[in-house]
C-alpha positions in Angstrom: 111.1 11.0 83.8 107.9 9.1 84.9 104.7 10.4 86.0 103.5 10.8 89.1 99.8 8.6 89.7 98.2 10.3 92.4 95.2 8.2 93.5 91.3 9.5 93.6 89.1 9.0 96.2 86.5 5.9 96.2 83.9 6.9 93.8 80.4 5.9 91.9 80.4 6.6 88.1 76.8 5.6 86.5 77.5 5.6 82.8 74.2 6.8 80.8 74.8 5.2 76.9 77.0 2.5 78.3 76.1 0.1 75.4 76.8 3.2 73.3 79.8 3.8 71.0 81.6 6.4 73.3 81.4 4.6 76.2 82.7 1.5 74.6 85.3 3.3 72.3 86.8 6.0 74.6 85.3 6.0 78.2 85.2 2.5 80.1 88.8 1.9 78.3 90.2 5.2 79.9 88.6 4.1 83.2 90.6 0.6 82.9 93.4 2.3 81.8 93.7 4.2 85.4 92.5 1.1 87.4 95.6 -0.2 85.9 97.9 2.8 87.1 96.4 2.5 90.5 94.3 5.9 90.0 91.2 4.6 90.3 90.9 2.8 93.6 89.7 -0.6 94.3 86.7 0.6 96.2 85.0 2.5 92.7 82.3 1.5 90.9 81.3 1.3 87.7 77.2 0.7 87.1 76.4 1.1 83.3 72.8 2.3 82.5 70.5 2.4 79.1 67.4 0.3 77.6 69.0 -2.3 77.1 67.9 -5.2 79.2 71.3 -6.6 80.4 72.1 -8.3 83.5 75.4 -7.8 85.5 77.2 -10.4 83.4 76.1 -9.6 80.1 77.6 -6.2 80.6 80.6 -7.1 82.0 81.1 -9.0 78.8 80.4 -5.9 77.0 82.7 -4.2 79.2 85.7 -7.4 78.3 85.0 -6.8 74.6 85.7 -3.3 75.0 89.2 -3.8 76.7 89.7 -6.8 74.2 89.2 -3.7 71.2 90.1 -0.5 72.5 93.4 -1.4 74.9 96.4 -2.0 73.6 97.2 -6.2 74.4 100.8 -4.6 75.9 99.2 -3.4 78.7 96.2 -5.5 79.3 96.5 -8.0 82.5 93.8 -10.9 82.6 93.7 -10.9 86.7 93.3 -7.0 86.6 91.0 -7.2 84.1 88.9 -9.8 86.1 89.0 -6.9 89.3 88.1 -4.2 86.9 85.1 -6.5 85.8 83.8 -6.6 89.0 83.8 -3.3 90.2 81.0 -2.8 86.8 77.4 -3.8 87.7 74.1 -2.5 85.2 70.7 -1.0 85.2 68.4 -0.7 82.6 67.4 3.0 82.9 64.0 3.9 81.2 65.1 8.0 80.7 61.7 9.4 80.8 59.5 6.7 82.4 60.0 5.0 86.1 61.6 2.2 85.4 65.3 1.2 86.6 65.7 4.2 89.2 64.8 2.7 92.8 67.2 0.3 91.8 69.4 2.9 90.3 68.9 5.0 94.0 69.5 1.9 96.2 73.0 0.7 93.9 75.1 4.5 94.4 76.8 5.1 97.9 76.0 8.5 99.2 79.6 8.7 101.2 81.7 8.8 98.1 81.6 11.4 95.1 78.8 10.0 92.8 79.3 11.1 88.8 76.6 10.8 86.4 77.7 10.8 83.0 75.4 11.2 80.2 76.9 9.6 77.1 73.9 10.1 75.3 72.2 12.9 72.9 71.2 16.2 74.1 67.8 15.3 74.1 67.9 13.1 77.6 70.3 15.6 79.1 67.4 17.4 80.2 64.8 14.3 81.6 67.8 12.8 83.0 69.4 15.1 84.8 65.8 16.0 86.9 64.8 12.2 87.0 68.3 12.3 89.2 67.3 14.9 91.5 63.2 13.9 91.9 64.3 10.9 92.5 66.8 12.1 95.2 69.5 10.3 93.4 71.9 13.4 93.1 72.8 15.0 95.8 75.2 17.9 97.1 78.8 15.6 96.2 77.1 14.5 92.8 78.8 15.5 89.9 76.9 15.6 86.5 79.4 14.9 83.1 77.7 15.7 79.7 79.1 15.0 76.1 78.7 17.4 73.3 77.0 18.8 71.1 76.4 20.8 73.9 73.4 22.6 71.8 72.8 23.0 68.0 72.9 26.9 68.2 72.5 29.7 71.0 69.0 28.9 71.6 69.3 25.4 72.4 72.4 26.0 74.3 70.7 28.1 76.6 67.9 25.6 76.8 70.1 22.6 77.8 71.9 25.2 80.4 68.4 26.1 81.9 67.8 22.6 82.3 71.2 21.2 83.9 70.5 24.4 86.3 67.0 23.0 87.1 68.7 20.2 88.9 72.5 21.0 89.2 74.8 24.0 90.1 77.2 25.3 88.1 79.7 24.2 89.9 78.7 20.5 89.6 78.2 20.4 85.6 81.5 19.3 83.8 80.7 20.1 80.3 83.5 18.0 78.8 85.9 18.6 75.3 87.9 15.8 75.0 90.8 18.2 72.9 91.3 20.1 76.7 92.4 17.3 78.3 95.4 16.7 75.5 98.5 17.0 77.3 99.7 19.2 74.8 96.7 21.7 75.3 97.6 21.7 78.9 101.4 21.8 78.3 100.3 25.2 75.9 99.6 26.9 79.4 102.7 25.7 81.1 104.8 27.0 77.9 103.2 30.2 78.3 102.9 31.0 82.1 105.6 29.1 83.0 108.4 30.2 81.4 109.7 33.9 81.0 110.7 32.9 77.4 107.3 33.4 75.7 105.2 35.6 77.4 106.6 38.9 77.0 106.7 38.0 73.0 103.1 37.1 73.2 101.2 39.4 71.3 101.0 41.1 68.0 104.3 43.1 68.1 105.8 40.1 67.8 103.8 37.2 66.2 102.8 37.7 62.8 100.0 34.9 63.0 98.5 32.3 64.2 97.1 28.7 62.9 94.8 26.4 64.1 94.5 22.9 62.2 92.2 19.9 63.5 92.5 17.6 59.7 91.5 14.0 59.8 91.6 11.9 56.8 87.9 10.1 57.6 85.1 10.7 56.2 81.7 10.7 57.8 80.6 7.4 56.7 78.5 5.6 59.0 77.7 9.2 60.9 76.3 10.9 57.8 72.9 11.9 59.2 73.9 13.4 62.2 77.3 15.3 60.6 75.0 16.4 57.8 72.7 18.2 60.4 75.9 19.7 62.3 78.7 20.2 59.9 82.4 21.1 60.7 81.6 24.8 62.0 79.0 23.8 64.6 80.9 19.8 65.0 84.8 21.3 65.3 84.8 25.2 65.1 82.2 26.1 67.9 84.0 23.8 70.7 87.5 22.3 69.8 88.9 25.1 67.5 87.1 27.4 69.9 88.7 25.9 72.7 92.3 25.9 71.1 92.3 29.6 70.4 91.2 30.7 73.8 94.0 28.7 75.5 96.2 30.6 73.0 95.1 33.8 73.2 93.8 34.3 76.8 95.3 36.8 79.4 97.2 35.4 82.2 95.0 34.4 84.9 95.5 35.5 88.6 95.5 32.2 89.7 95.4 28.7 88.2 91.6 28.2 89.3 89.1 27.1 87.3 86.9 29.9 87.2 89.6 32.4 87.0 90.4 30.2 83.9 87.4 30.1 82.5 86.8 33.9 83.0 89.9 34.9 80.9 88.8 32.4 78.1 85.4 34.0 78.1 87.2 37.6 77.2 88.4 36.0 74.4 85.0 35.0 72.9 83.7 38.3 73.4 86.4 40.0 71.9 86.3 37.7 68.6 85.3 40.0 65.3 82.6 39.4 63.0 83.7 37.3 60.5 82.7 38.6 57.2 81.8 36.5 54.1 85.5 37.0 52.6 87.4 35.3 55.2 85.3 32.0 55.5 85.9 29.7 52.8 83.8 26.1 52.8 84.3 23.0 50.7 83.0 19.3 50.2 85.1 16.7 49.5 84.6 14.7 46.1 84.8 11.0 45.3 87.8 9.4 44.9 89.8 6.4 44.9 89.8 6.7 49.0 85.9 6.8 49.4 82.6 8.0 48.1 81.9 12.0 48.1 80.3 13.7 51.1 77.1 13.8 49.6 77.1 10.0 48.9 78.3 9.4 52.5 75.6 12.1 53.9 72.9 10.1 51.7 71.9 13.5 50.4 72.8 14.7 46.9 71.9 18.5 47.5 73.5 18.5 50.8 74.8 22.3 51.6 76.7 20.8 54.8 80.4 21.7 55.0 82.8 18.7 55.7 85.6 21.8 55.6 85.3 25.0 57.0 88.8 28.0 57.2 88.3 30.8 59.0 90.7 34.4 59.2 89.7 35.7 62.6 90.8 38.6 64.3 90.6 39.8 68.0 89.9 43.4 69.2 92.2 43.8 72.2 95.1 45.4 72.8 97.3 42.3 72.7 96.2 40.9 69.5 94.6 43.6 67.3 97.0 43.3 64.4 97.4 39.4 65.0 94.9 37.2 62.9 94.2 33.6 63.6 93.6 31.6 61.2 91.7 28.2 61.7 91.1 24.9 59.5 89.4 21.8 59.9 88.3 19.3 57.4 87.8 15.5 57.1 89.0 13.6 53.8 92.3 15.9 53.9 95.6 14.1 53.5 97.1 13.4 56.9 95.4 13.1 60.4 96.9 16.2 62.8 95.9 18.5 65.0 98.5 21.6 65.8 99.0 25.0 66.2 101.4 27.1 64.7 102.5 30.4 66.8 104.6 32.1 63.6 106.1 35.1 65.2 107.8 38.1 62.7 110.8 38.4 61.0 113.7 40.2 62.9 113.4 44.1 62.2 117.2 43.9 61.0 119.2 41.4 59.6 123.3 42.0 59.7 123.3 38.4 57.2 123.2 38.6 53.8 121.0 35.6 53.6 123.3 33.0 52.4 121.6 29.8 52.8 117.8 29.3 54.1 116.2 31.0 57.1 113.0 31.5 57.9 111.1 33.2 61.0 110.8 31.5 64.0 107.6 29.7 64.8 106.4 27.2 67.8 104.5 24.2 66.4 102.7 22.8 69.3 101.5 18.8 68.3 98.3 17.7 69.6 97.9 14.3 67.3 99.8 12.3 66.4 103.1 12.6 68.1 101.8 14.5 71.1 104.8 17.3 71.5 106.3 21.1 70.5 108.8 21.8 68.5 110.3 25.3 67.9 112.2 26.6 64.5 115.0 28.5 65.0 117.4 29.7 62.6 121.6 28.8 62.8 124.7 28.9 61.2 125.1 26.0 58.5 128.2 24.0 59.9 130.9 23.8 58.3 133.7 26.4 56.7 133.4 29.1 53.9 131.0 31.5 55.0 127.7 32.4 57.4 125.2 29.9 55.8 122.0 29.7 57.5 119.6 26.6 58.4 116.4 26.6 60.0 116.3 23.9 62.9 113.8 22.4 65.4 114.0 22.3 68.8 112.0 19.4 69.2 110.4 17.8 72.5 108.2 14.6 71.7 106.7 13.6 74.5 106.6 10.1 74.2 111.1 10.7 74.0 111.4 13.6 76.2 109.9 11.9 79.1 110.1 8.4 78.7 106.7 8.0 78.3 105.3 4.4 77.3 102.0 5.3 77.4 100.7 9.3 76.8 97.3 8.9 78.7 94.3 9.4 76.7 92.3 13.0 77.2 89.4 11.0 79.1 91.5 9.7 81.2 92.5 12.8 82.7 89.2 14.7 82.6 87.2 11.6 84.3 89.6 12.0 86.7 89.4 15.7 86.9 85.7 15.4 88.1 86.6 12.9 90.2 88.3 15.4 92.1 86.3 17.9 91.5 88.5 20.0 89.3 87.0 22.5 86.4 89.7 23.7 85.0 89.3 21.4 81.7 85.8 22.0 81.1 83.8 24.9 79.9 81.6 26.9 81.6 77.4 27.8 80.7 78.7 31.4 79.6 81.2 30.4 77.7 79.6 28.0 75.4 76.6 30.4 75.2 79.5 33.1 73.9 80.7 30.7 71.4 77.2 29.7 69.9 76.9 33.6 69.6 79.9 34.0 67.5 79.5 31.2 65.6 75.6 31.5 64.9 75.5 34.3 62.4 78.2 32.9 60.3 76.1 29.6 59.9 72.6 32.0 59.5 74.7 33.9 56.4 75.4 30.4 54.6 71.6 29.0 55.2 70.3 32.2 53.6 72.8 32.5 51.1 72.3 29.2 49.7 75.7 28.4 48.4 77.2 25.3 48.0 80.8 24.7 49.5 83.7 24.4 47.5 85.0 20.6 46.4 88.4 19.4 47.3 89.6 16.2 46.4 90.1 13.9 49.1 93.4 13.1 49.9 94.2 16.7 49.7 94.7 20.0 52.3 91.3 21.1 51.4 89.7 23.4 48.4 92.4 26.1 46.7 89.9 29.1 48.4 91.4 28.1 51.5 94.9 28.4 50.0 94.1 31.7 48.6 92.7 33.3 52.1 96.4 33.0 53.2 98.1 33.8 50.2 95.9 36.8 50.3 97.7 38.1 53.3 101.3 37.1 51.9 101.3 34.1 54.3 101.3 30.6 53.9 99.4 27.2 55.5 101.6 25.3 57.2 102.2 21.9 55.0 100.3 19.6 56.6 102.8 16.7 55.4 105.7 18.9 57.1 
């Protein structure tokens, strides 16, 4: 089964940080990526803008080094590349000052959709985004993309939201998580509201738990500064993890529309109990054979920053009151994944006399690697003497399912998205302001506590208090090599 490419209208995309990692790494690849698919049309351009003073050519060798990287060689076509190349023009953009922005004024078309994206820190979201409207650069089809962190706590959340609203509406800010834009995350909704097979088993009479786990076996070498200021609460659990259990726990919109979306997802948030001390667990990866420790990599020996963080959390509402989710992430673990585990009860009665192995049913949904969702169910053993029973998967890999060469990238779809002007995939000023208020007095009780995380080896699912908040309950992480 292919996919359908449906074409965007012509388009200006100024790329703020285009000499930047991001934008060399994950965004101008994604934008070649649907040139190539015909989704991006001939008539877009792409004008890259920072401080660096580059002319036209010297950034579209930038931009060639970036396909040359980040693209596989499978798919790369020399004669599309050379169109691609020319649709990408620069400005050197002085954020704060005057410089760059007649030019900058006199380069975007004001008959197509114009996006701004600001690949760069927080700190410029706020002179940028009013340069572009004193200026009289943005105007009613403008469309303003920003990267996170999207604040460092609720206070500086609300600051960067008060200044986006200075020069943008709501409705034009596209406050952009790269984990929503995972076809598995979308394919969570569909699985859900889509099919009479879940949703009336979706809630605590009939799943026992929930898990959340984002591990990646990096560490933050080469980014120790900035994690060590942020650490995994603030960098995965406030947005991503945040983001993950929303989609899984949200009521049923009325409609699939953005705000009606986002609305449900905010009732979550607010919902969310206090977390107390006893079901957060922290840790710190130690040196090993794979790498320095985290506090060699952070460059600070008394660093208190957690590069792990588990979480128990609970919802008060009457679908999942008795339901806790629990949520991991953690670099320097022992396999790189991202997936969540629905694990729904045991039957009330069993007429087997458990010959064999069973176990409950559960439904793994796969956001990295291996983009797909599998679902255990328990059957007869084949074969004669007797009613042995096996635990199975029902498994749907994308990449085999479909006939899919290429799984498009999550940038790919959400550049698109505000391309066409399309929400759905990105959070709202409310609901990042809820999250930062959830998450903030957990942080607060570890500054003034003063305690130092746990150390887990690397190489390994994280420190043995996060075993023991599971085991606690009777339950059980799902194996992370499984």
């Amino acid at each position: 089964m292919a996919s359908r490419t449906i074409p965007v209208d012509a388009f200006d995309i100024v790329l703020f940080g285009a000499t930047g990692d991001l934008a060399k790494r994950k965004i101008i690849p994604s934008l070649y990526r649907r040139f190539l698919a015909g989704q991006m049309p001939a008539e877009a351009r792409l004008i890259g803008a920072a401080r660096s003073d580059l002319t036209d050519d010297s950034f579209r060798d930038l931009v060639r080094e970036s396909l040359e990287e980040f693209v596989s060689a499978k798919i790369r076509d020399a004669d599309m590349t050379a169109q691609f190349c020319d649709l990408c023009s620069y400005i050197a953009i002085d954020a704060k000052g005057d410089g760059g922005w007649d030019a900058l004024k006199s380069s975007v078309r004001d008959e197509v959709t114009k996006a701004f994206y600001f690949s760069v820190g927080p700190n410029l979201f706020g002179p940028l985004s009013s340069q572009l409207r004193e200026k009289g650069i943005a105007c009613e089809n403008s469309r303003l993309v920003v990267e996170k962190p999207f604040g460092h706590d609720l206070d500086s959340a609300r600051k960067l939201n008060a200044d986006l609203a200075a020069s943008f509406d709501e409705d034009q800010i596209y406050r952009i998580d790269h984990f929503l834009g995972k076809e598995t995350v979308q394919n969570l909704m569909a699985v859900r509201f889509a099919n009479v097979l879940f949703e009336p088993l979706w809630n605590e009479r009939f799943i026992d738990h929930v898990q959340v786990t984002v591990a990646e076996t990096v560490g933050v070498g080469g980014r120790g500064s900035y994690y060590d200021d942020s650490g995994a609460m603030r960098d995965m659990v406030q947005n991503h993890l945040m983001q993950l259990l929303c989609l899984i726990a949200m009521e049923p919109p009325a409609a699939f529309d953005p705000d009606r979306l986002r609305d449900e997802k905010l009732k979550v948030i607010r919902a969310l109990d206090p977390v107390p001390p006893a079901d957060v667990v922290r840790g710190q990866y130690k040196a090993g054979p794979e790498g320095p420790s985290y506090t060699e990599d952070a460059e600070n020996p008394d660093s208190l920053t957690e590069s792990f963080v588990a979480l128990k959390v609970g919802i008060s509402n009457w679908r999942w009151k008795h339901t806790p989710f629990y949520l991991r992430t953690g670099k320097r673990m022992t396999r790189r994944v991202s997936e969540i585990v629905v694990q729904f009860k045991e039957t009330p009665h069993s007429i087997f006399d458990r010959e064999g192995t069973s176990a409950p049913n559960a439904l793994v949904i796969r956001l990295q690697p291996d983009e797909g969702i599998e679902l255990a169910v328990t059957i007869k053993e084949p074969g004669p003497g007797g009613m042995r029973l096996t635990t199975v998967p029902l498994d749907m890999t994308f990449a085999d399912a479909l006939g899919e060469d290429h799984i498009p990238d999550a940038y790919e779809r959400l550049i698109m998205d505000v391309m066409r002007g399309d929400q759905t995939l990105f959070m709202r000023g409310d609901e990042v302001e809820a999250a930062w208020a959830w998450t903030d007095p957990i942080i607060d009780r570890w500054q003034e506590a003063g305690d130092k995380p746990h150390p887990y080896a690397q190489g390994s699912s994280g420190p043995e208090q996060a075993l023991m908040l599971m085991h606690r309950d009777g339950r059980r992480w799902r194996d992370l090599d499984a």
